[in-house]
C-alpha positions in Angstrom: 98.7 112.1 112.2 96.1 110.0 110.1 98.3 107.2 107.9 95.4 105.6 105.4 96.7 102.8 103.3 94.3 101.9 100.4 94.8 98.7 98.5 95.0 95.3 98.7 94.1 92.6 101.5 94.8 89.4 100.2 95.3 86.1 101.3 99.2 84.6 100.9 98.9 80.7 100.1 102.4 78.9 100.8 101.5 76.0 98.2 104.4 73.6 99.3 103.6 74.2 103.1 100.0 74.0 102.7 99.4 76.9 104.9 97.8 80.5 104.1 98.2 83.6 106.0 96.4 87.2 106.1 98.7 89.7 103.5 98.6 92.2 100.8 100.5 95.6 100.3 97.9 97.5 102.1 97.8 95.4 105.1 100.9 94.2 105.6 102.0 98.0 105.7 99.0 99.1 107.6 99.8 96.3 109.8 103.3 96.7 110.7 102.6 100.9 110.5 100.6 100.6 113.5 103.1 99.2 115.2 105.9 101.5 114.2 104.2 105.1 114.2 103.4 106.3 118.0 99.8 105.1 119.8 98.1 108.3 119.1 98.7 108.0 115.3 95.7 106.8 113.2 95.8 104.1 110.9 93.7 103.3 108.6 93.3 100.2 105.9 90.9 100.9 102.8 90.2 97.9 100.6 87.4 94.8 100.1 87.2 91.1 100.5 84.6 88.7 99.1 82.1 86.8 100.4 83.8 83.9 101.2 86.0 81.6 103.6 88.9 84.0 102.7 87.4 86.8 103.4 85.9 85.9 106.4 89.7 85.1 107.4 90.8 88.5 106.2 88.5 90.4 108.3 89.3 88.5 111.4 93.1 89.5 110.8 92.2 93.6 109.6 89.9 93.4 113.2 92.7 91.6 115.5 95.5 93.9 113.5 94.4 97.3 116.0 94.2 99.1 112.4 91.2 101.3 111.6 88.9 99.3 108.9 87.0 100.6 105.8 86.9 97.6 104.3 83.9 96.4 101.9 82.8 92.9 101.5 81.7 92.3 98.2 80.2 89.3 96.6 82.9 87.5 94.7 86.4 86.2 95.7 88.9 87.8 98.2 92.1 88.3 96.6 94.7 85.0 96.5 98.7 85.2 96.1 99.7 82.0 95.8 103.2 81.8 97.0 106.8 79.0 96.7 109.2 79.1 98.5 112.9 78.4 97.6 115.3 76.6 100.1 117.2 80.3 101.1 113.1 81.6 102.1 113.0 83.6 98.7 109.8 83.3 97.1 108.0 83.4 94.1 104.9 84.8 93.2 102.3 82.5 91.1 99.4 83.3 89.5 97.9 86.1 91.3 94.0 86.3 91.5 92.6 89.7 91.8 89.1 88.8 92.9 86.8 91.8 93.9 90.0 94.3 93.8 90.0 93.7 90.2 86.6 96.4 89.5 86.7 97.7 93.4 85.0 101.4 93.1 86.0 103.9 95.9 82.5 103.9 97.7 81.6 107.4 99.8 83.1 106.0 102.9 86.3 105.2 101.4 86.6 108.8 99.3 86.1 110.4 102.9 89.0 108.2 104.3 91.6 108.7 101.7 90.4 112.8 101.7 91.0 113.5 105.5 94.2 111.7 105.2 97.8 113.3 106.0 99.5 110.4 104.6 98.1 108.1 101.8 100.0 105.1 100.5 99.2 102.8 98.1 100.5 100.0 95.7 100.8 100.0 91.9 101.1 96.3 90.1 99.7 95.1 86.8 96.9 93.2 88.5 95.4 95.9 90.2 96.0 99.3 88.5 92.7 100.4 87.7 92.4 100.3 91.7 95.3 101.9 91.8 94.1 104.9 89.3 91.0 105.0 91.0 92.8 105.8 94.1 95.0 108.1 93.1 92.6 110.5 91.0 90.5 110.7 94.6 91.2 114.0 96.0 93.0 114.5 98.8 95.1 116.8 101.5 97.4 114.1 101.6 101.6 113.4 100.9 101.2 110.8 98.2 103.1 107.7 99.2 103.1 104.5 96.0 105.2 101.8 96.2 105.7 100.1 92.4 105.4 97.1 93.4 106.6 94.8 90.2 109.2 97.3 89.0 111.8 94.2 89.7 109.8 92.5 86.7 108.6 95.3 84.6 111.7 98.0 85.1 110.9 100.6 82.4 110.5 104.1 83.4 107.2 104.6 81.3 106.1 102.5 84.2 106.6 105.3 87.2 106.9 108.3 84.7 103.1 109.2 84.4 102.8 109.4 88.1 105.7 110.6 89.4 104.2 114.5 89.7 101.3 112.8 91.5 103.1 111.6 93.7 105.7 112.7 96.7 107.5 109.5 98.1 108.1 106.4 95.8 109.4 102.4 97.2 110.6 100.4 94.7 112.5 97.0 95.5 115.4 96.5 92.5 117.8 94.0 92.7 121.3 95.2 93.8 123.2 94.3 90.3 120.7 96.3 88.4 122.7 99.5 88.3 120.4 100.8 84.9 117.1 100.7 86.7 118.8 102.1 89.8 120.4 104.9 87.8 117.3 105.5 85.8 115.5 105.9 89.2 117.8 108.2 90.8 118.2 110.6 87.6 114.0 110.6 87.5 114.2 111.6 91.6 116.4 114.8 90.6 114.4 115.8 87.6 111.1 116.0 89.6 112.3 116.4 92.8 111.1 114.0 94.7 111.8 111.4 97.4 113.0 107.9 95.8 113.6 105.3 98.7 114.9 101.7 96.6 115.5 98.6 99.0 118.1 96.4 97.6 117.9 92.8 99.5 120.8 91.6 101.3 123.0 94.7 99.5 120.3 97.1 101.8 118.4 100.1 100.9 119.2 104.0 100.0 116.9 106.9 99.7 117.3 109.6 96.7 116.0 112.5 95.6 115.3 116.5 97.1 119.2 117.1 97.0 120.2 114.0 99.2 121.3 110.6 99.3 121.8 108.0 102.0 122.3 104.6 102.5 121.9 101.8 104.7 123.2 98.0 105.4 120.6 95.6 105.8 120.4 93.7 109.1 122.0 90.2 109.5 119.6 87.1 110.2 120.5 84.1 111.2 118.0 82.3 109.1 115.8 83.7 106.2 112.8 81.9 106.4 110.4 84.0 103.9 111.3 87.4 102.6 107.1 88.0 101.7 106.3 91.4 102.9 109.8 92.4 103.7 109.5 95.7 101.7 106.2 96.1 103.2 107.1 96.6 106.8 110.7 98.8 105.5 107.9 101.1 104.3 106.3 101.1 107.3 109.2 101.3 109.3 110.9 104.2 106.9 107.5 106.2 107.3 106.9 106.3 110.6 110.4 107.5 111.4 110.5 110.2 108.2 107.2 111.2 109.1 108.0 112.4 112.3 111.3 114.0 111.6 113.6 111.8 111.3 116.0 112.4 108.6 116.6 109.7 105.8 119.8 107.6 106.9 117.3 107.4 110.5 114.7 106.3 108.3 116.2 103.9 106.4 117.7 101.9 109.9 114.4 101.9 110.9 112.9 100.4 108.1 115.8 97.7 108.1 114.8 97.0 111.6 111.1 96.4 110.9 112.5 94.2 107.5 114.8 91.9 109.3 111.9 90.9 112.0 109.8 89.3 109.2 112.5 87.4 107.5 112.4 85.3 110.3 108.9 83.5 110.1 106.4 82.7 107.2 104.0 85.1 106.0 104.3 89.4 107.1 101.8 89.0 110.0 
């Protein structure tokens, strides 16, 4: 099975810790994807860095990672996240700088990638969604995997709806009190049959849609330390078990699995 996940690298900067570490959507769920589907799997991470000190740190992670690489570098600045942290490990996103995502075109290379691919995920938030169209009109053989990445912040449906037939499995993270979004989610799974999976924090995850529904707890921790990239690797983990028959209360414990490692330590990788 080839898994390509075309996005975002970016570089996570903890700005009370003063330390930085490799991340992104893409990577953090190529990452922890090639650790959760079997050995003979390929994965595959499609995305660009600048040409600077950031980027030369994100290619050193992408090439120690054991994922497959197609990614540019491209003059300009890598991608930067800068990240707080609350007391409890939750974070908060600052102001987010795009950097050579912002106008990335899907070179020859990458088109072939994302075509041969079996399964294609990708993210969708404000910062990069012209990325994130470009991706998604490329043509390919591929089950369509997006996660919506800011719907916690931006929870209207006219967010999802225009590319919900494009697509076949949808993550979105929701908080566990909003029952509207979560109901709004669920009734938009039934009407175009597909696969909703929505990860709820602490309250755990269920997965909606093609005549089922299942839930699961999350997994206790004895400390959160950061909860960056959390959804990422339950994607991953979800994934590799659905992909390979596992049916969706399987696939949600594995995803919880994968979650609860990374709560434990700063930064997804």
């Amino acid at each position: 099975m080839n898994i390509v996940c075309a996005g975002d690298c970016v570089i996570d900067r903890y700005v009370d810790l003063g330390v930085e570490r490799c991340g992104g959507i893409s990577f953090n769920v190529a990452v922890h994807a090639r650790r959760a589907f079997p050995a003979d799997d390929r994965i595959q991470l499609v995305s660009a860095v600048g040409n600077d000190d950031l980027g030369r740190r994100m290619l050193e992670c992408v090439a120690n990672s054991g994922v497959d690489a197609c990614v540019r570098t491209l003059t300009g600045e890598t991608a930067l996240q800068p990240i707080k942290l609350t007391s409890d490990g939750d974070r908060t996103f600052l102001d987010y700088r795009a950097g050579v995502l912002e106008s990335l075109e899907l070179d020859a290379a990458a088109r072939r990638v994302i075509g041969a691919a079996d399964v294609l995920a990708t993210p969708l938030y404000a910062q990069i969604a012209g990325l994130f169209d470009r991706i998604m009109r490329c043509p390919t053989r591929a089950r369509r995997v997006v996660d919506f990445a800011d719907i916690a912040d931006d929870p209207r449906m006219e967010r999802v709806v225009p590319y919900v037939d494009q697509l076949d499995i949808a993550f979105f993270g929701i908080a566990a009190g909003d029952t509207s979004t979560i109901d709004a989610l669920k009734a938009l799974a039934a009407a175009h049959d597909k696969l909703f999976v929505i990860t709820l924090g602490a309250a755990g995850s269920l997965a909606v849609g093609r005549g089922s529904l299942a839930t699961c707890s999350a997994i206790p921790v004895a400390e959160i330390v950061d909860t960056t990239g959390a959804g990422d690797s339950f994607a991953a983990g979800f994934l590799a078990a659905y992909c390979h028959g596992a049916d969706l209360g399987e696939s949600l414990a594995a995803g919880a699995r994968r979650a609860a490692g990374v709560l434990t330590r700063i930064g997804t990788y």
